[in-house]
Each structure stands twice: as C-alpha cells, then as structure tokens.
N, C-alpha and C positions, 0 to 999 in steps of 0.2 A: 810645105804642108805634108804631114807624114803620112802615109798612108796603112793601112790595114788588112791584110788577105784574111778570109775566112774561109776554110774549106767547108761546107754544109752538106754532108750527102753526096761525096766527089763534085759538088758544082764549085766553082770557084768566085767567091763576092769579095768586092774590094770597095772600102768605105774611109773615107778623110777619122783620123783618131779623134780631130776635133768635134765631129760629128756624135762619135761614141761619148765622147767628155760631158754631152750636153745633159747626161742619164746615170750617174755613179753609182745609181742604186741599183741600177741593172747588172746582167751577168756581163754583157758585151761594156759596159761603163766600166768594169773591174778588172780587163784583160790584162797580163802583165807577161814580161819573156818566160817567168818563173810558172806559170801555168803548166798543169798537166798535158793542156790539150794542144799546147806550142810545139811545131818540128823546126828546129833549126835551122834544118839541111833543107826545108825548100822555105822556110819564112814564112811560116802559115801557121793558123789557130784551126784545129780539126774539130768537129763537132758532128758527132753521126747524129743529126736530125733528117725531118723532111724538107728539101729545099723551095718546094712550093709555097711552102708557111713561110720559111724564112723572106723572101721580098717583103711581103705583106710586113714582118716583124724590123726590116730594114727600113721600112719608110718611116716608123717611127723617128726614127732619129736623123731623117731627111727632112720630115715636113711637122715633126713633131705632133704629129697625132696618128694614130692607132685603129686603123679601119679595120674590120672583119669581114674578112670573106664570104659570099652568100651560099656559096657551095660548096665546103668544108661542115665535115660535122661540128657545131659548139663544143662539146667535151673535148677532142681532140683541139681545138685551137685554144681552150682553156688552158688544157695539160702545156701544150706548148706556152702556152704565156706564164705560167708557173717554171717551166725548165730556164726561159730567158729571164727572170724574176721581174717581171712585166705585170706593174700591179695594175688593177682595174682601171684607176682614177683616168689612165693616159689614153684609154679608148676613145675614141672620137664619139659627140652628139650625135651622130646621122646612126652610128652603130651602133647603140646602146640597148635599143629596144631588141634587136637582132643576139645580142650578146645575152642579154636577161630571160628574153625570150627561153633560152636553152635551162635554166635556172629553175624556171617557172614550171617547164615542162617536166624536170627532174624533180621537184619538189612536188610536184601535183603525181607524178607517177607513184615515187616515193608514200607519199602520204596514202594512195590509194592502195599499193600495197601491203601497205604496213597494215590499213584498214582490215585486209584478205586474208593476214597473218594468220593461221590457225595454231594451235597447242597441240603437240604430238609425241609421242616416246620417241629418243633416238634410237637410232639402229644397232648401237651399241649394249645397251640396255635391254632392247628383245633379245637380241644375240646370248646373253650373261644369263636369262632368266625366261621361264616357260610362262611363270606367274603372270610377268609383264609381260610378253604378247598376249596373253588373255585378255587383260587387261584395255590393251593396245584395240583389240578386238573389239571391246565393247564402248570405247570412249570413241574409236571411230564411230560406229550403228549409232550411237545416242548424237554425237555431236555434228559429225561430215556428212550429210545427206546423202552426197553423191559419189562415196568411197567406196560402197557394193550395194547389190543388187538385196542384199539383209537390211543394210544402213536406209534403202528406196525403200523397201516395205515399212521398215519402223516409221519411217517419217510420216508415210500415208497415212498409218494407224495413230498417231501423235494428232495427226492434223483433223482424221476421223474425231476423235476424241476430242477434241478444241470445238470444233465444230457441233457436237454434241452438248456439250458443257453450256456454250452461248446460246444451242436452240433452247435448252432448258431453262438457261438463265431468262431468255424475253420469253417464254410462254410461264414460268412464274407470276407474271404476273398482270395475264390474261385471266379474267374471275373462271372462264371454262375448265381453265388447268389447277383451278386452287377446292379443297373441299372448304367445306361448312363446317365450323365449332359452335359458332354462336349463330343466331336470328338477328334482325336489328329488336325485336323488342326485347331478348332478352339482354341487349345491349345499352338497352334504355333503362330495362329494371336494374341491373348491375350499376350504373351512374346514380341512380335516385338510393339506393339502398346497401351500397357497398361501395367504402373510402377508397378506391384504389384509383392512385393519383394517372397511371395507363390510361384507364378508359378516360378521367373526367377530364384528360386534356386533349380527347379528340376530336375533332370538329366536325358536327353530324352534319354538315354541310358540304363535307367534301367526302365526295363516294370513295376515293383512294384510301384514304383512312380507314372509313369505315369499314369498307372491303378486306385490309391485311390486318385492321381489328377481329373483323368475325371470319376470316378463312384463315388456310394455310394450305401453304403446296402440297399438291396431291401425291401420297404415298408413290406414285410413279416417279414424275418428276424426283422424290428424294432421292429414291433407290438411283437414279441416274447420278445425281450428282455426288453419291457417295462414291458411287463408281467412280467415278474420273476425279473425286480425291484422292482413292485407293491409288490409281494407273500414275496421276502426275507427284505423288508422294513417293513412292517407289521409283517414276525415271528421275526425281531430284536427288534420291540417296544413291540411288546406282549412278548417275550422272557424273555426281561429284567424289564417288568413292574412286571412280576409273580416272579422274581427270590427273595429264601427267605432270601438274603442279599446280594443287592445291589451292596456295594460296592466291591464283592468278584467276583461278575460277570465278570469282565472283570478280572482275576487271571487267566482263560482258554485263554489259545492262539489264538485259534477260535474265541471267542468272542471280542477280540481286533480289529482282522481282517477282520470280518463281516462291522462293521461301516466304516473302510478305503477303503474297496472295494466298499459301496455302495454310498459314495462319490465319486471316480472314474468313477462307472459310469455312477449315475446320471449328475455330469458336465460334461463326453462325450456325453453325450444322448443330453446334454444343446445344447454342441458344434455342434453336426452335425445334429440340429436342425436351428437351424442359421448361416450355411457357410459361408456365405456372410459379417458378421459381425466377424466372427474367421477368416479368409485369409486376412482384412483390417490390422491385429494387428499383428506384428511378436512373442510380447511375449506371446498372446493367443495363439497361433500356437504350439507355445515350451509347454505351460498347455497342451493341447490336447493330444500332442504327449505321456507327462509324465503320464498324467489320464488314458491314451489305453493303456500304457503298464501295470499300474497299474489291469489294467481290467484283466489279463494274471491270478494273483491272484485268482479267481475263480475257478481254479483246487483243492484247499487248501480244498475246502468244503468237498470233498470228505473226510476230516480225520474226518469227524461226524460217520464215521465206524466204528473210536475208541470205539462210546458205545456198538456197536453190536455184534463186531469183536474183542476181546481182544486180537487176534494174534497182530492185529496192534495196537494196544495201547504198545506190549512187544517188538514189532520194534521201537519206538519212544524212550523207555524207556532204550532199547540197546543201542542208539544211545547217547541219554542224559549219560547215566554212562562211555559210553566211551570216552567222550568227551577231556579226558587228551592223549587216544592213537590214535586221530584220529588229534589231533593238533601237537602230535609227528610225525604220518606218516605226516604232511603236511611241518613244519618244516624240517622231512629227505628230504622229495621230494624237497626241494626248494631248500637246500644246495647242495645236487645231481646235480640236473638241472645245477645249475650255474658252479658248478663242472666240470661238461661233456660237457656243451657249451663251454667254456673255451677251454679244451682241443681241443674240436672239430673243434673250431674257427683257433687255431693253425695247427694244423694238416691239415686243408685245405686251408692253406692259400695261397699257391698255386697256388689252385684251382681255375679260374674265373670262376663267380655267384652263386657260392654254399658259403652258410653264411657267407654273407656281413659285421654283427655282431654277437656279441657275445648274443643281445638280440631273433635275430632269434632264434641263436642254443638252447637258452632254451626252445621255442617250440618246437624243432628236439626232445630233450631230455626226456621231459615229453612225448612226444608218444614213443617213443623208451622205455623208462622203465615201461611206461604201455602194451607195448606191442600192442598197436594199430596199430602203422606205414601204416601213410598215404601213404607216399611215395612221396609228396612234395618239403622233402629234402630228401638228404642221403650223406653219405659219399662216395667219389668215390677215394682218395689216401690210399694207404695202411697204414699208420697212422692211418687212419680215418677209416678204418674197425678194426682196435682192440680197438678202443675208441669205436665207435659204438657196439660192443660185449661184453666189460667190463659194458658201460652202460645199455643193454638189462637186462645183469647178476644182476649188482648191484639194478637195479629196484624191479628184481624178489625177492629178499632177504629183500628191504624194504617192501613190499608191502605185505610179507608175515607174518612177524612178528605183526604187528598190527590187522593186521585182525585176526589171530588166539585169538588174545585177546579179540577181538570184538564179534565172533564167543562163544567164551565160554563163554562171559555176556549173549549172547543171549539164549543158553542152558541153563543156570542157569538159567535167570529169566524167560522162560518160563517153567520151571518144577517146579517152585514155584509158578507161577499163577495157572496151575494145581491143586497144592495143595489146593489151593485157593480155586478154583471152585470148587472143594470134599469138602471142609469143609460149604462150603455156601452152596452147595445142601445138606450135613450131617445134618446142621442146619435145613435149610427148613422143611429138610423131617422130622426131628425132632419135629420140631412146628407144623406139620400139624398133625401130632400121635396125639399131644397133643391135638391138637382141636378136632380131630375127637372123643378120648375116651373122652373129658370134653363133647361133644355133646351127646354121646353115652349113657356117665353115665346121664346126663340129660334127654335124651329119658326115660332112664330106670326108673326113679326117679317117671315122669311123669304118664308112663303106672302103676308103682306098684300105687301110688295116688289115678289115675283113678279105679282101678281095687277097687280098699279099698272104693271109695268112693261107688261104683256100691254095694258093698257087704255091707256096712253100708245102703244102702237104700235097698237092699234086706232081710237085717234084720228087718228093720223099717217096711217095708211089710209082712209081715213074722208075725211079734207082733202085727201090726196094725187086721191083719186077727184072730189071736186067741182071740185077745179081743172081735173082734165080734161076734165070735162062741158062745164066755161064753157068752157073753150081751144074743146071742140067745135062747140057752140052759137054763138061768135065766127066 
C-alpha cells in the first residue's frame, strides 16, 4: 500500500494514497510527483497551511465525513476548505448548523451593513475641488445627523419643525383652532337657493362636515404651515442639489416621499387658498379631499431618527426580512376569517340581526382572533359560542407562530448591530491612537530639532567667543 508524506506547516502527516483516491475532486485527490509543491530530495508534498486544520481536513478521507471544529473561526475554516477544494456537500450532519451558522452571521452582518451604508464624496474629489467639499459640507448637515455638532443642530431644528407641522396638522381640526366663514343657517339658505353641488352633498347630520363646510383654519395655523413648507421645500432642493449622486437619492424611502408630500400640500395650501374657485368644480373638490389626506403623510418624517437612533433603523429592518412571515400570518388570518365567518353566519342563522352576511362575520372574526372584541357583534346561539371559542383559540395559535419568528429576526439583528457599533468605535478609537502617536511622534521630532538647533548655535557662540579671546590675547 503506498503511502503519502504531507508536509503542512513543518508538521509531518503520512496518509495511504488509497485513502486520498477516495476524493479526486480534491486538491489532496489530485497530488501527482509533477506538482509544484513535491521535494524530491526528501519525498514530501509541502503545503504552507495551518496544521491544526489540517487533521480535521485528514479525517475526511479517513472516515469520509468532514467535521468542523468548534473552536476555529468559520471563515478561516471555510478559506481552508476552499484551498483543499473541499466542497460543502462532504461536511458531516452533526456540523452543518455550526458551518451555516458562520454564513448566517456574515450575511445578517452583511445586510445590516449595507443597510448603514451612507452616500458620501470621496476624498479624491474634495482634494480636486473646494466647490465639493462645500458641498461635502452641506450633504453631511442635511443628511448624517451625527457628523458635527452643525449636522446635531440642523437635525433638532428639522425635527423642531416636523413636530410643529403635525401639532398644526391635529389642531386643524379642532373647531377652536379653525375660524368662521359661514353660520349653519347661512348653510341652510345656500342649499335651498344656490345649485352648488359642495354644499348639497353635505350631510347636516354629521358635525365634521358641517364644521370644515362652514370654517377654515385659522390665519395662524396657515402662517405655520406655510412656514414649514417654505423650511422642508428648501431642505429638499438643498438636500438633493448636494447629494454626491444624484440619482441614488431617491434609493431612500424618505426621499421619495419628501417631494409627494410637498406636493400635497402645497396644492392644499393652493386650494384653501381660493375656496370659491375649488367648491365651483366637483373634480377639484375630489383633488382637495385626495392632497389632505395625502397631507396625513407627514408623520413619515419622523423615520429621519433612523440616522440617530439605530434601534429604529433594526425595527424597519425586522420588518423588511420578515416580510415572508408576516404575509403568511396575513394570508392565515384571511383564510381564518372567512373560515369562522362562515360557520358563524350558519350557526346564527337563526338569529335575527346578528350577521346579516357572511362579509360581516369576517369582521366579527378578525376581532375575535385578535382578541380585541368590540363587542358590536357576537354570538348569542349555542352554536355560535363554540364557533366564537374555537375562533378566539385558533387566532391565538396563528398569531403566535409568526411573531415568534419576527421576534427572533429582531434579536438577531440587533445583536449584530451591536457588534456593529463595538467595531466602528474599535476602529475609531483605533484611528485616533494613531493620530494622536503620529502627532506626538511629530511634537517629539520637532522639540529634539529645536533643542539641536539651540545647541548648534550655542556651540557657534561658544567658538565665536574663543576666537576672540585668542584675537585678544594676540
């Protein structure tokens, strides 16, 4: 039986050829005298690896399966399994989760980063031009909250202003905050004596109507919200004029939504600017109504916390990767629903005025398995209490499964942000070592200079004075 010497790292492994035979796709299955890494002169295949790895990578072809080390970095035993061309498949069952494991964690790191990825001018480009570091200057302040202590004030002031914009928006439509145009009777004479299709489809029944029929926001409230179109108009053109590629600007969600919200409500602002010319037109009317709701939008800003607040950037980001069990719980729920409406439709049928349809009972259903229960309907035949009990039950089983999945993305990916943030303060503080000792060493450099130069001219003085002793003494 012929044997095999392998030198690994000066260790010396000796293995039956036969053994090697059993793997040709491998690097070790493909050894031949003609190899680079063959020495004649002592009968050996040289390999500068690690030789710790190497056993582990020998028993493959002992017991033909591929264990992993539990105390070796995964990427490092990876790379090695890629230098012996040791493909995945030969990893042993017991190791697999330990192997993937490392996979998971690189890919969830990966993705979290990429998430953190910010747009920035390279340092080539400030270097070339003064224009771009201005630039540089201002897409930092607008965009990186936490890049100076300019970038920290704008953000307060941005967030001031959001905050301003939304108390406006909910006291619009508080009657205290809105003035008087019309009376309701002259609301009444308008209806009975003038065609205008506005008023006659109001419903005098409902004070909301009637209310944004005969008021309008009070000249304060406007002046505010003209403001903070002016402020958020202005950081969207400055925003995107600095951004250091264009067309990647709008790749953020935020910044899609910026320009459709301030569309919205500058054509509101249009509208209830000129009443009289919006109530002549019923399809202006239906615009108005669409743009104000669109206004609602304006809560959204608040996710600019994402840059300050990495917690919520790991909620968005929970939400994004779970997006397969949260269209699963939506899908159970809907099948559910109809499910339990069905029966429940049956079960009371009975019943007079307790669900009429079966499209009721799948609102009965969806509160009953979220466990809300208004109590608007309910079941009142004994049928329709072990329907209504099965569905409580069965709610609580879906509802549980999916969020436990949701829940452990969210653990995970915030213990990797974590990591995150240890390794970019590691760095930092890393870099700043480094500055401080290349400053230090340069202090140093300077004072021994100085000190050398003071004593070259104390020597100069020093010779300059004996010379004139002797001239004297001559």
């Amino acid at each position: 039986m012929g044997r095999i010497k392998l030198d690994v790292g000066g260790t010396l492994f000796v293995i039956s050829k036969t053994s090697l035979e059993k793997y040709p796709d491998t690097l070790l299955g493909k050894l031949l005298p003609t190899s680079d890494n063959y020495d004649e002169n002592t009968n050996t295949y040289f390999f500068d690896r690690n030789p710790e790895y190497f056993n582990h990578i020998l028993d493959l072809y002992r017991t033909g399966s591929l264990h992993m080390p539990h105390h070796v970095c995964g990427n490092s035993f990876q790379k090695e399994m890629e230098f012996w061309c040791i493909l995945p498949r030969y990893v042993g069952d017991c190791c697999l989760n330990e192997y993937f494991k490392y996979e998971n964690d690189q890919n969830s790191m990966t993705y979290i980063n990429h998430s953190f990825d910010q747009l920035d001018y390279t340092d080539e480009e400030c270097k070339r031009s003064a224009f771009k570091r201005t630039m540089r200057k201002l897409w930092l302040t607008l965009d990186q909250p936490l890049s100076s202590i300019a970038a920290r004030i704008f953000n307060y002031v941005f967030m001031t202003v959001v905050i301003l914009s939304m108390v406006s928006f909910v006291l619009g439509s508080h009657p205290d905050f809105r003035d008087q145009i019309l009376t309701f009777e002259q609301l009444l004479w308008i209806r009975q004596n003038m065609n205008v299709e506005f008023f006659d489809n109001i419903n005098l029944n409902n004070s909301k109507e009637v209310m944004f029929a005969t008021t309008m926001t009070s000249r304060t409230l406007t002046n505010i919200d003209l403001f903070c179109m002016i402020f958020f108009t202005a950081e969207l053109v400055v925003h995107f004029i600095s951004c250091p590629i264009m067309k990647k600007f709008f790749t953020f969600p935020l910044n899609v939504l910026d320009p459709v919200l301030l569309v919205a409500m500058w054509t509101s602002y249009a509208f209830e600017q000129n009443l009289e010319f919006m109530i002549e037109r019923k399809e202006l009317t239906v615009i108005y109504q669409i743009t104000k709701a669109f206004v609602v939008l304006r809560l959204f800003r608040f996710f600019r916390l994402v840059k300050i607040y990495s917690g919520l950037k790991i909620i968005l980001l929970t939400l994004y990767a779970s997006a397969k069990e949260l269209f699963l719980l939506f899908i159970s729920f809907v099948i559910a629903a109809v499910f339990f409406s069905s029966f429940v439709y049956y079960a009371e049928f009975s019943v007079a005025n307790e669900f009429p349809t079966i499209l009721s009972g799948i609102w009965w259903a969806i509160i009953t398995m979220t466990t809300v229960g208004y109590g608007d309907m309910y079941p009142s035949s004994t049928y329709g209490h072990f329907v209504g009990a099965a569905c409580a039950f069965f709610g609580i089983l879906i509802l549980s499964m999916p969020i436990a999945v949701v829940s452990t993305n969210f653990f995970e990916f915030y213990k990797k942000n974590m990591e995150r943030e240890r390794i970019l303060k590691f760095k930092t503080d890393c870099e700043k070592q480094k500055t401080d000792c290349e400053q230090q060493k340069q202090q140093t450099f300077t004072d021994i200079s100085s000190t050398s130069t003071e004593s070259n001219k104390s020597d100069d003085s020093t010779s300059d004075n004996t010379c004139v002793t002797e001239n004297s003494y001559i």
